[in-house]
TORROVEX-204846 format. One record per residue (C-alpha): x, y, z negated; residue number from 1. Coordinates in Angstrom, 2 decimals. Each point is the difference from the previous one (the first is absolute). Layout:
{atom {X,Y,Z},NUM} ...
//
This chain:
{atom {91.42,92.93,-84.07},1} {atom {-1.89,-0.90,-3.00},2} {atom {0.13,3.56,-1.87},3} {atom {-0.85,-0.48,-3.85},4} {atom {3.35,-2.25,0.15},5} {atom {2.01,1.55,2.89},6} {atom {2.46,1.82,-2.52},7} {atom {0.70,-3.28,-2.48},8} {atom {0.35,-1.86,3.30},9} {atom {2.97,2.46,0.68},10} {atom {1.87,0.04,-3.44},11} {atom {-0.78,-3.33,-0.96},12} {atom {0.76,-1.97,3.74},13} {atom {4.27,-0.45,-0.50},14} {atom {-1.65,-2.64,-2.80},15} {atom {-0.45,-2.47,2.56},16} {atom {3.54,0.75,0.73},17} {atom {0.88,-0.72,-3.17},18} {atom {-1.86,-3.38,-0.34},19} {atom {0.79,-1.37,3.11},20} {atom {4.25,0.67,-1.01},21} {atom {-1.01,-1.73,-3.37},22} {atom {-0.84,-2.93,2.34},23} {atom {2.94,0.04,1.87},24} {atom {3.58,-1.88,-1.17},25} {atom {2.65,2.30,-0.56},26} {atom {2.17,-1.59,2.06},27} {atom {-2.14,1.09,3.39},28} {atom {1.60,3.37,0.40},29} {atom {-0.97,0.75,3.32},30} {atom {-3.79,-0.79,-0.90},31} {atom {0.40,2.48,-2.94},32} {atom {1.60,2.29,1.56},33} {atom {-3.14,-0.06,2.87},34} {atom {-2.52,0.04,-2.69},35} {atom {1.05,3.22,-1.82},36} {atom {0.04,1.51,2.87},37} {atom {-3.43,-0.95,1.52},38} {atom {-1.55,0.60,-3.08},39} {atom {0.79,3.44,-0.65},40} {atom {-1.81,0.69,3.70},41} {atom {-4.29,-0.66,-1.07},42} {atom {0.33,3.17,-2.43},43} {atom {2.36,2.22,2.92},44} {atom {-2.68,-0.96,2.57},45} {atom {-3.15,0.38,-2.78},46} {atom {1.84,3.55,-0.61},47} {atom {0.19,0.92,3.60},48} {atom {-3.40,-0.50,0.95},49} {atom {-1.30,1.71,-2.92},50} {atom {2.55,3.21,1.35},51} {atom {-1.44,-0.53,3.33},52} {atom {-3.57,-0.04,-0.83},53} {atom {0.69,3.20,-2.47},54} {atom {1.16,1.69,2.64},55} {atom {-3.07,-0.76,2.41},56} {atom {-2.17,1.56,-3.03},57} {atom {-0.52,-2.75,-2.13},58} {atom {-1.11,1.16,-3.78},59} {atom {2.37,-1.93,-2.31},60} {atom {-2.53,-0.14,-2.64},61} {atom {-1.42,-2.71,1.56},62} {atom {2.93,-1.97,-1.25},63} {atom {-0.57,0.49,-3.33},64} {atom {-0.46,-2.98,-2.54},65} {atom {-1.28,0.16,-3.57},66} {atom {-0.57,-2.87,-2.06},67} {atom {-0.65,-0.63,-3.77},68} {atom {3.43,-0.85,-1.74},69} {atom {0.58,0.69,-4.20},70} {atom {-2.74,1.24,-2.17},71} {atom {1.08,1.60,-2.99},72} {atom {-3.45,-0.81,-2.08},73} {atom {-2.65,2.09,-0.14},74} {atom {-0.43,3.70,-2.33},75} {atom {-3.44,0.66,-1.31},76} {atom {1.58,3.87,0.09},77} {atom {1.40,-0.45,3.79},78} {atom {-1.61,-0.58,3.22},79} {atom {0.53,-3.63,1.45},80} {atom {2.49,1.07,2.71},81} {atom {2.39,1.45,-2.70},82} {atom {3.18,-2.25,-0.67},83} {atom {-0.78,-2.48,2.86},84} {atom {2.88,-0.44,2.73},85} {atom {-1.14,-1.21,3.42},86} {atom {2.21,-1.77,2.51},87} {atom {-0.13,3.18,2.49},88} {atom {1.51,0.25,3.07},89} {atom {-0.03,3.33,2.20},90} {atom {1.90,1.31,3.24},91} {atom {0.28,3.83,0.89},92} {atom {2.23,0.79,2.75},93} {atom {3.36,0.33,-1.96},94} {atom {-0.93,-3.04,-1.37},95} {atom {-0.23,-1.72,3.29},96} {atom {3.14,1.76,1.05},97} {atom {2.10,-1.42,-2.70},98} {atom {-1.35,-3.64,0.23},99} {atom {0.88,-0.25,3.88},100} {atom {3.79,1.70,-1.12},101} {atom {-0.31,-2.83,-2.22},102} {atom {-0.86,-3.34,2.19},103} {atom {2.35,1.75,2.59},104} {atom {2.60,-0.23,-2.05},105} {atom {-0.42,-3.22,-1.93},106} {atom {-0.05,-1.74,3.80},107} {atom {3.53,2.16,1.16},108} {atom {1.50,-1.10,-3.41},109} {atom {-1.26,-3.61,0.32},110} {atom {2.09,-0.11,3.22},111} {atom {2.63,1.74,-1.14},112} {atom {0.80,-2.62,-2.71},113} {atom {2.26,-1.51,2.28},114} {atom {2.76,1.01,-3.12},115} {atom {-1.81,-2.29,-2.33},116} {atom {2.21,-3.18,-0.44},117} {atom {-1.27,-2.01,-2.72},118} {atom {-3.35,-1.18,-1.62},119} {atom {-2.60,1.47,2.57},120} {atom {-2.89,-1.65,-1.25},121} {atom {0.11,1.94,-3.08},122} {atom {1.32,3.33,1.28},123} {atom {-3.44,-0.29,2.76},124} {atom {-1.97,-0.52,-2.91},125} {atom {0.65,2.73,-1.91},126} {atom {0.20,2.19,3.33},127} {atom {-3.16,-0.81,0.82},128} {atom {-1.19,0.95,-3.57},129} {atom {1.79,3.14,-0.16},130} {atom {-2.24,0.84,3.52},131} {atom {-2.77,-1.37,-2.30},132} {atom {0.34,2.75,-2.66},133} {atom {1.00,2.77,2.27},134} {atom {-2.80,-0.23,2.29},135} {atom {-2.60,-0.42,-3.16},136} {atom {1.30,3.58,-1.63},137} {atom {-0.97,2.09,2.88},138} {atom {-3.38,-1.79,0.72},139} {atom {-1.07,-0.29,-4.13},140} {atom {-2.42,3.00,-1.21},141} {atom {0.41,-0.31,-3.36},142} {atom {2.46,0.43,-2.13},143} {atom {0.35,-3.71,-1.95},144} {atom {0.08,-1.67,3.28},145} {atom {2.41,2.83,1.61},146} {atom {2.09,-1.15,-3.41},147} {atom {-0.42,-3.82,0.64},148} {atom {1.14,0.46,3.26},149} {atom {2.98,2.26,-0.72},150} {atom {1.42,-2.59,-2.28},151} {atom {-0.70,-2.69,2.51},152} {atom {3.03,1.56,2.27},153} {atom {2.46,0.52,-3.15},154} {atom {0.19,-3.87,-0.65},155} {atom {0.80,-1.26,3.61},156} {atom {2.31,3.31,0.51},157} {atom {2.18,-0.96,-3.13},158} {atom {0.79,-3.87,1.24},159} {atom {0.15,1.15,3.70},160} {atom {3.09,2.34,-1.44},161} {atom {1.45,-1.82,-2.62},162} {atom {0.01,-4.12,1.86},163} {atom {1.11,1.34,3.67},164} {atom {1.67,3.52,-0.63},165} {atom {3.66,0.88,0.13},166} {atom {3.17,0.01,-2.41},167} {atom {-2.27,2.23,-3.30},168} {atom {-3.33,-1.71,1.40},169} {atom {-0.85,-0.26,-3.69},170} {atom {0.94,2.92,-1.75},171} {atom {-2.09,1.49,3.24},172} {atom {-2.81,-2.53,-0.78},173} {atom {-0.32,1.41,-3.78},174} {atom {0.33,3.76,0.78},175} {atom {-2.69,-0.07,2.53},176} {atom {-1.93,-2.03,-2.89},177} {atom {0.49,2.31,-2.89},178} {atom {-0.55,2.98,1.93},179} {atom {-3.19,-1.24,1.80},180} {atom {-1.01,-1.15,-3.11},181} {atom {-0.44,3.21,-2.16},182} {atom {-1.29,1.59,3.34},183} {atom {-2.66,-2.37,-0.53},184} {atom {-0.59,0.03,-3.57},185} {atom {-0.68,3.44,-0.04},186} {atom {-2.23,-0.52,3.00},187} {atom {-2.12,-2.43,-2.03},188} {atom {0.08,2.30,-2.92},189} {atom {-1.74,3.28,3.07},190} {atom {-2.49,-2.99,0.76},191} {atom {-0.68,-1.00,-3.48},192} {atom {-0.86,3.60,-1.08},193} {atom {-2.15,0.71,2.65},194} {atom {-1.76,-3.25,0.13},195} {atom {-0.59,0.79,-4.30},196} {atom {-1.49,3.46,1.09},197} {atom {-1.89,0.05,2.54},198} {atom {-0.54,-3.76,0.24},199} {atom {0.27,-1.09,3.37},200} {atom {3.03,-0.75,2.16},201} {atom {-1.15,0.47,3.22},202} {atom {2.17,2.88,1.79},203} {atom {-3.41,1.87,1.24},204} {atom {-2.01,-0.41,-2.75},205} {atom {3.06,1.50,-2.22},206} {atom {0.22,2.72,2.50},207} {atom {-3.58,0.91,0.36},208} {atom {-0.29,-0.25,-4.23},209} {atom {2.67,2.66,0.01},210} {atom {-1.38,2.75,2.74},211} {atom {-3.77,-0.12,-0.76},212} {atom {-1.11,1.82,-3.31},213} {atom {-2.94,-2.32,-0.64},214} {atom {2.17,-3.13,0.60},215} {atom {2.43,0.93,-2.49},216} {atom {-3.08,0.70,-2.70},217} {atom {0.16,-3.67,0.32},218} {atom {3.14,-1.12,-0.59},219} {atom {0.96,-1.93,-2.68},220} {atom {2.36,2.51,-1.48},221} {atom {1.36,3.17,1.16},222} {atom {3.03,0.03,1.74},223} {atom {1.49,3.58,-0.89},224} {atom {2.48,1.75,2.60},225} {atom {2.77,-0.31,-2.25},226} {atom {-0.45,-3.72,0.26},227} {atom {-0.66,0.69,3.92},228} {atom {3.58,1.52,-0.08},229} {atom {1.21,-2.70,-2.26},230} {atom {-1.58,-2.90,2.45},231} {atom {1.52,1.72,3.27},232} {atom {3.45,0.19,-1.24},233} {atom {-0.05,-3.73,-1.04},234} {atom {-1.15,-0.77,3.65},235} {atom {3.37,2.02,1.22},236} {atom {2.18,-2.09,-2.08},237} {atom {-1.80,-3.49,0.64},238} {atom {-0.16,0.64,3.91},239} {atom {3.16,2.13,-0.45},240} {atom {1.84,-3.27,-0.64},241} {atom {-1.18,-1.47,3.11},242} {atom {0.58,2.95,2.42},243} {atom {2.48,0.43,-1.34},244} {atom {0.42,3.34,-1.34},245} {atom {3.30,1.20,-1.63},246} {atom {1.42,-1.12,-2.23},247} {atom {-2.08,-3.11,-0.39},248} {atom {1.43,-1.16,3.39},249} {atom {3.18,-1.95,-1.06},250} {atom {-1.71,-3.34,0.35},251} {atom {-0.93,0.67,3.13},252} {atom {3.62,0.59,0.89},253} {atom {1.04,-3.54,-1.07},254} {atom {-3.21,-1.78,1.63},255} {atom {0.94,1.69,3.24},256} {atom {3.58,-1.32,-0.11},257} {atom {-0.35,-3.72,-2.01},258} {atom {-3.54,-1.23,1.60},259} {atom {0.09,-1.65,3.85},260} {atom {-0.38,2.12,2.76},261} {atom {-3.35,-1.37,1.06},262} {atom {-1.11,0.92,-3.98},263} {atom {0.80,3.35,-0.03},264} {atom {-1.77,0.57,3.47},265} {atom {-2.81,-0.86,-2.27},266} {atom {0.95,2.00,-2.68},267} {atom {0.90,3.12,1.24},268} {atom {-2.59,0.13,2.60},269} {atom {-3.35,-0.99,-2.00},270} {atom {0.80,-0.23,-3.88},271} {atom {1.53,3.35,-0.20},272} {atom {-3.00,1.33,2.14},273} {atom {-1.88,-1.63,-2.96},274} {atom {1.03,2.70,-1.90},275} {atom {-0.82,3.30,2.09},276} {atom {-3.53,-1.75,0.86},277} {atom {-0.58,-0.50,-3.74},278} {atom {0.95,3.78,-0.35},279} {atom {-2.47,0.77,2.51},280} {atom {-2.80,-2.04,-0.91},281} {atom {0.12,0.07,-3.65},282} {atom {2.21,3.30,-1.27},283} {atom {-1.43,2.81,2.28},284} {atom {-3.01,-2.29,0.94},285} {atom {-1.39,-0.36,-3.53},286} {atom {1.71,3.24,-1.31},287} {atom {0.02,3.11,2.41},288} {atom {-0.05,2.62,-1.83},289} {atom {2.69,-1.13,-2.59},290} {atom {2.15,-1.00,3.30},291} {atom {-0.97,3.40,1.06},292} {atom {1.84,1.69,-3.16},293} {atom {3.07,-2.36,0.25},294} {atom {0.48,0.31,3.82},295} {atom {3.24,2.51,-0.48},296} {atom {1.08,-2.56,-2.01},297} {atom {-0.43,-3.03,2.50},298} {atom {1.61,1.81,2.43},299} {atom {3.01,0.86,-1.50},300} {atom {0.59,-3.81,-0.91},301} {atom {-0.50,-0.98,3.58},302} {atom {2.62,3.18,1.07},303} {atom {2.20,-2.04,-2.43},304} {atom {-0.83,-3.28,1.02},305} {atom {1.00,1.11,3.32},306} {atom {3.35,1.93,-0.84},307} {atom {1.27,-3.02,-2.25},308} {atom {-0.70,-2.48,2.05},309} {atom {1.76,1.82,3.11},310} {atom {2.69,1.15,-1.66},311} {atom {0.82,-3.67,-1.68},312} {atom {-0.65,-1.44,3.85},313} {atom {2.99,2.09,0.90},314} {atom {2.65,-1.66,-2.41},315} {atom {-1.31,-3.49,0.36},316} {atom {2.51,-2.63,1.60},317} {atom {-2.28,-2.90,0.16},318} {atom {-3.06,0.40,3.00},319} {atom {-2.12,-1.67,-2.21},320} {atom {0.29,2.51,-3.12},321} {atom {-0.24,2.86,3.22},322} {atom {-3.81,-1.30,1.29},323} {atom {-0.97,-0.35,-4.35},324} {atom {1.38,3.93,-0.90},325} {atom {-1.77,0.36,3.19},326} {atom {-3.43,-1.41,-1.01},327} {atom {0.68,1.87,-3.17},328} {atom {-0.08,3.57,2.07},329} {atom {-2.88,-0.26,2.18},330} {atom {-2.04,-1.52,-2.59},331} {atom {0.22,4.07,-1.21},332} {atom {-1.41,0.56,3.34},333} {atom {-3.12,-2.07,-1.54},334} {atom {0.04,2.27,-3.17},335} {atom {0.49,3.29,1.81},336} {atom {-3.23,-0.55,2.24},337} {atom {-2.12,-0.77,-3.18},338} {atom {1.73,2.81,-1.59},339} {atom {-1.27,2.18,2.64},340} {atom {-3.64,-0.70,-0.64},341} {atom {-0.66,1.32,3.88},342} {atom {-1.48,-2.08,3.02},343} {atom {2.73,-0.35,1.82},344} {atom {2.66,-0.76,-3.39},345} {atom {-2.22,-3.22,-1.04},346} {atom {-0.32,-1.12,3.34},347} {atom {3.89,0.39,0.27},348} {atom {-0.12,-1.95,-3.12},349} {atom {-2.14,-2.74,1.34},350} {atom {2.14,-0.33,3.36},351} {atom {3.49,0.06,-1.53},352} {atom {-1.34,-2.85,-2.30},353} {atom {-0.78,-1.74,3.36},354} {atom {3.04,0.97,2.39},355} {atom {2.26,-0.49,-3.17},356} {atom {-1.75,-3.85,-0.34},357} {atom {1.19,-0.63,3.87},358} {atom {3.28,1.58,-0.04},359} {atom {1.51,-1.23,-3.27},360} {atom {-1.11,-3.58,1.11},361} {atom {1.43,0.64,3.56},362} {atom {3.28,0.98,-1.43},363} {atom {0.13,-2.70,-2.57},364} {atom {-1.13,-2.49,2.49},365} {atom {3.33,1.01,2.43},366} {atom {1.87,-0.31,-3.44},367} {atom {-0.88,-3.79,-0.58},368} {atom {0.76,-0.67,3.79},369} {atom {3.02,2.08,-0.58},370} {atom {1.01,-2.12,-3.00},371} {atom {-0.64,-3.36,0.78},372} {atom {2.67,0.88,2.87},373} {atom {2.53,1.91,-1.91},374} {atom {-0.11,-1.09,-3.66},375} {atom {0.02,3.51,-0.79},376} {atom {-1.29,3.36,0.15},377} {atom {2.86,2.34,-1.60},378} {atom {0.28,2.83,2.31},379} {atom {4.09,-0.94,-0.24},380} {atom {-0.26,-3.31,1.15},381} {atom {-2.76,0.90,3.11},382} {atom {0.84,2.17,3.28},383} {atom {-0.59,-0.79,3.55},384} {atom {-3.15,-1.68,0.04},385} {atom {-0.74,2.35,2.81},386} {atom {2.82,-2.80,1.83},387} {atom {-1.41,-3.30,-1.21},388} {atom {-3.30,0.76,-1.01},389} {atom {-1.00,2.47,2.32},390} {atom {-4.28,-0.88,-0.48},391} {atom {0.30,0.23,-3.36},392} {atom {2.12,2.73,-0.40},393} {atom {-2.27,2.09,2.25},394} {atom {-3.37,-0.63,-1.89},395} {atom {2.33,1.10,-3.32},396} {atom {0.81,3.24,2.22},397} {atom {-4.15,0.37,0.48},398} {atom {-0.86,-1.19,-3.40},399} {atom {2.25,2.61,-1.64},400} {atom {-0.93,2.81,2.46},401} {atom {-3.77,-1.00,-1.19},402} {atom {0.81,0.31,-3.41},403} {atom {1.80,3.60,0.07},404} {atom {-3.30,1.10,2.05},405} {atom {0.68,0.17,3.41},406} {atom {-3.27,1.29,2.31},407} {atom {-1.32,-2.73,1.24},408} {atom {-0.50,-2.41,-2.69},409} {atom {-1.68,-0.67,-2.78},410} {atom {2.98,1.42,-2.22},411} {atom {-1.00,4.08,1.31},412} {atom {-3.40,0.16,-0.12},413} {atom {-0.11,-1.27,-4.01},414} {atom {2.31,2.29,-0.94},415} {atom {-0.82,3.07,2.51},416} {atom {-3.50,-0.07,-2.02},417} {atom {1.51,-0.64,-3.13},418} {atom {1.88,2.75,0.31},419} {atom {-2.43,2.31,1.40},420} {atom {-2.37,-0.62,-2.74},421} {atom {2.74,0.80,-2.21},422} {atom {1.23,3.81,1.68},423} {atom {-4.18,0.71,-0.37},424} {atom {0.29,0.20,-3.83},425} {atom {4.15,0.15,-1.15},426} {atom {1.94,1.17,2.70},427} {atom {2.85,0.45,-2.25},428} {atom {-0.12,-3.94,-1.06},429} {atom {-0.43,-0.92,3.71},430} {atom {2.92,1.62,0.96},431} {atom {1.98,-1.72,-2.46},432} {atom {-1.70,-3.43,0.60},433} {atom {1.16,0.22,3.61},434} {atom {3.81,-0.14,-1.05},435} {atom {-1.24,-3.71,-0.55},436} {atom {-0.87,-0.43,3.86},437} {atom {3.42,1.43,1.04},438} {atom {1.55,-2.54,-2.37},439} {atom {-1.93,-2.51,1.10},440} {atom {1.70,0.16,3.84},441} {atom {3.14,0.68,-1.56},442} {atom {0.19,-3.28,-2.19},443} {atom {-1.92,-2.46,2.12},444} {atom {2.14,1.22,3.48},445} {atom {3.22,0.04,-2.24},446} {atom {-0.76,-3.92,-0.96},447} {atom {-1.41,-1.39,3.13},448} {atom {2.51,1.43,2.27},449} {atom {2.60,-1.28,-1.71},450} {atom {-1.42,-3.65,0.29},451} {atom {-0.93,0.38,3.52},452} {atom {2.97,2.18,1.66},453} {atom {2.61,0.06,-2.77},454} {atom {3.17,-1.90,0.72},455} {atom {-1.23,-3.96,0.45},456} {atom {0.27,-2.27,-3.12},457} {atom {-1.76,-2.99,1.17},458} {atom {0.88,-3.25,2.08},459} {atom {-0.92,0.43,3.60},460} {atom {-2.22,-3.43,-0.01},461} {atom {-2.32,1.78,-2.50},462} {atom {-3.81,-0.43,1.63},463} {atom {-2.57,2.59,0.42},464} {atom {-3.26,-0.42,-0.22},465} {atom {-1.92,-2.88,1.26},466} {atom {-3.27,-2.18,-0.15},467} {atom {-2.79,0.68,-2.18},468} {atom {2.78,2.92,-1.32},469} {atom {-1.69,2.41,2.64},470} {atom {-3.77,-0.16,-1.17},471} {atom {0.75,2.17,-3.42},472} {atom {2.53,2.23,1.88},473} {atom {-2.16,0.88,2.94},474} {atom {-3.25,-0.15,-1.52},475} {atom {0.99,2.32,-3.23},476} {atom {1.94,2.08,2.23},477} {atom {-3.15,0.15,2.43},478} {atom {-2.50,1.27,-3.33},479} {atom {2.56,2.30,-0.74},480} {atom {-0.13,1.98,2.89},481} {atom {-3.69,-0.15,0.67},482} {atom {-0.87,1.52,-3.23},483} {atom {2.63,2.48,1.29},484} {atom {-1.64,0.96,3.59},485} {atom {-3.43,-0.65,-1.30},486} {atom {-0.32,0.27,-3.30},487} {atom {-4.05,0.37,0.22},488} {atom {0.18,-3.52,-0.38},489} {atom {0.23,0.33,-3.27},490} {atom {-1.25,3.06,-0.71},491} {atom {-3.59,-0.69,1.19},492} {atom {-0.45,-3.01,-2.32},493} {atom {1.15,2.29,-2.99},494} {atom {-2.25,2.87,0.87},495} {atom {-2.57,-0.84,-2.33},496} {atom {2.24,-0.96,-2.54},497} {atom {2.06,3.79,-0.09},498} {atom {-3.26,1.10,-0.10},499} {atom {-1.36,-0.87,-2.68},500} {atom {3.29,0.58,-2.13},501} {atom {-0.38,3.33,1.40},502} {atom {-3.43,0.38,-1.14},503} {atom {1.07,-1.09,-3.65},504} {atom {2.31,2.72,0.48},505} {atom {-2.31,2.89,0.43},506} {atom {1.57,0.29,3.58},507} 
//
């Protein structure tokens, strides 16, 4: 492993994918299809050796890469280092975590594209990119390239929608463009602000500038706490957008429904996990004690979150709008562990980002083989799968019984902690938020029930699953439930990481 480039070698590898499809006629479909499959595997094996040799006790920091990138000019006033961005790359542990979610996922939804019936040299192309700008925004450590990066995965997102989505693909195309949009604009407006006062982007630099008293003698200008406050609440809304938090979800709702199957496995499971890590890393990362003062206020969003999206689960008729309203509730389980500013809530936060990323892409995986069969997934027009699709309708059964939190998978232990971070500092919330859990069961058993035992809709010669079909099912299943019965798998990699949030925390 050559080490100063291991990390560009990761994000940057699916561009050999990408030039070897630009070689290939569009006409050789199988070939295509073979590429953008094999070429989403270099980063997923890069990432797993990285995991595996973090978990033997290699230091991550030996990863790192820093090279010269734009220079600003030169201040006769400033020091030389001020207003000069580097091309700065840096792993912690919940870093790493998120990038092996990510190539994980990118290779399940690169088989699952089976649903994909048109044009697939351009829709592996831009998947490839999209894995392109996902994996470069949790490996960047500073803020311009974290930005770059971020609006690397909004172009490919927007064509993979709008070209091979469903019946409102475009209307679904432009929502999740306008609203990603503004989240980013006032993201670059944050970055702008703090790159004008203290004149660096780099993430540590910024942070060390604003907890050392000598440091922030130095700084270009002052950066009073009302601005603090003011610079924390734009972070909410920018990575609010992308969590999503209500009521800046209703994008969300449409990508969910419109986009492929095999999309929105992306989607759910790594670009709104974009959002809680950017929460994390930047919002109570960069502003502590500010996030300290608004905590009550984080957690009552994520009690909402929670409620509204349970409650809406409940009256939805369509499976697909059930798994978004879905995604839209335990994303509050994200806010409420932040909110709780305790050990155990923020890593409850950190592992429902993760168990959320496998089960809403196991559930929308069964939903694109469940489509491709059916033409449908009304909850009117399904019932009996149990009958003619038994496999399937039995990994639905464990996917659903993940999701509501059943011991034993990866679904309990996030929210257990969650929760119990939670009942440490607002019992009174907690005991509201976990009217949420109860109507989680309630809506998810109510829906996928009725499609696998409810009176039989579907023609008997329906096929379960088959071929490469299995690989995503068992293997996503197979995460889920080891993070369940031993979840120190990914709580010893994000050790250090709670840590030092903890220690930024006063606690």
């Amino acid at each position: 492993m050559n080490e100063p480039y291991f990390l560009s070698l990761l994000i940057f590898s699916p561009l050999l994918g990408i030039l070897a499809l630009s070689l290939i006629p569009k006409e050789q479909e199988k070939t295509i299809k073979m590429i953008g499959v094999l070429a989403t595997l270099p980063s997923l094996l890069l990432a797993l050796f990285a995991f595996v040799k973090h978990l033997n006790g290699y230091d991550l920091s030996q990863l790192t890469e820093r090279r010269e990138w734009i220079h600003f000019g030169k201040f006769s006033f400033l020091n030389e280092t001020n207003f000069t961005i580097g091309y700065e790359l840096h792993i912690d542990g919940l870093a790493l975590v998120m990038i092996l979610l990510t190539t994980l996922l990118a290779t399940f939804a690169a088989l699952a594209s089976t649903s994909i019936t048109k044009e697939w040299k351009g829709y592996f192309m831009l998947f490839l990119l999209l894995e392109i700008g996902m994996l470069g925004v949790f490996a960047a450590s500073n803020l311009v390239l974290f930005f770059i990066f971020f609006e690397i995965t909004l172009i490919p997102m927007f064509f993979l929608i709008g070209k091979w989505g469903y019946f409102e693909k475009e209307k679904a195309a432009y929502s999740y463009l306008v609203y990603n949009g503004l989240g980013s604009a006032i993201l670059l407006i944050v970055i702008a602000v703090l790159l004008a006062r203290t004149g660096t982007s780099n993430v540590a630099e910024i942070h060390r500038i604003f907890t050392d008293p000598v440091a922030q003698m130095q700084m270009v200008s002052p950066v009073s706490e009302q601005l603090r406050y003011g610079l924390l609440i734009a972070l909410l809304i920018a990575f609010g957008v992308k969590l999503p938090i209500v009521p800046l979800h209703r994008w969300m709702l449409r990508v969910h429904v419109q986009a492929p199957p095999a999309v929105v496995m992306l989607h759910s499971g790594v670009l709104l996990k974009i959002g809680a890590f950017g929460l994390i890393r930047f919002a109570l990362g960069l502003f502590p004690g500010q996030f300290q003062q608004l905590s009550t206020l984080i957690v009552i969003l994520g009690v909402v979150n929670l409620l509204y999206g349970a409650f809406l689960a409940f009256v939805q008729n369509d499976f697909k709008m059930v798994l978004a309203y879905s995604s839209v509730s335990h994303m509050g389980i994200v806010l409420i562990g932040l909110g709780s500013l305790n050990e155990a809530g923020v890593q409850g936060a950190i592992f429902q980002a993760v168990s959320h990323g496998f089960i809403s892409a196991f559930l929308f995986f069964l939903v694109g083989v469940l489509y491709e069969r059916v033409q449908t997934t009304s909850l009117d027009r399904l019932g009996g799968l149990a009958k003619v699709m038994p496999l399937t309708a039995g990994f639905f059964l464990a996917g659903a019984m993940a999701s509501l939190g059943l011991p034993g998978t990866s679904g309990f232990i996030s929210e257990f902690m969650a929760f119990l971070g939670l009942f440490k500092v607002n019992p009174v919330i907690a005991a509201v938020g976990t009217l949420g859990i109860i109507m989680t069961a309630v809506y998810l058993l109510r829906a996928v029930l009725n499609m696998t035992y409810g009176p039989a809709k579907q023609n008997d010669r329906v096929s379960d699953l088959r071929g490469m079909e299995f690989i995503p099912a068992i293997s996503l299943f197979a995460l889920i439930v080891l993070i369940g019965i031993y979840p120190n798998v990914l709580a010893a990699p994000l050790q250090t990481t709670i840590e030092t949030i903890m220690n930024g925390l006063g606690g």
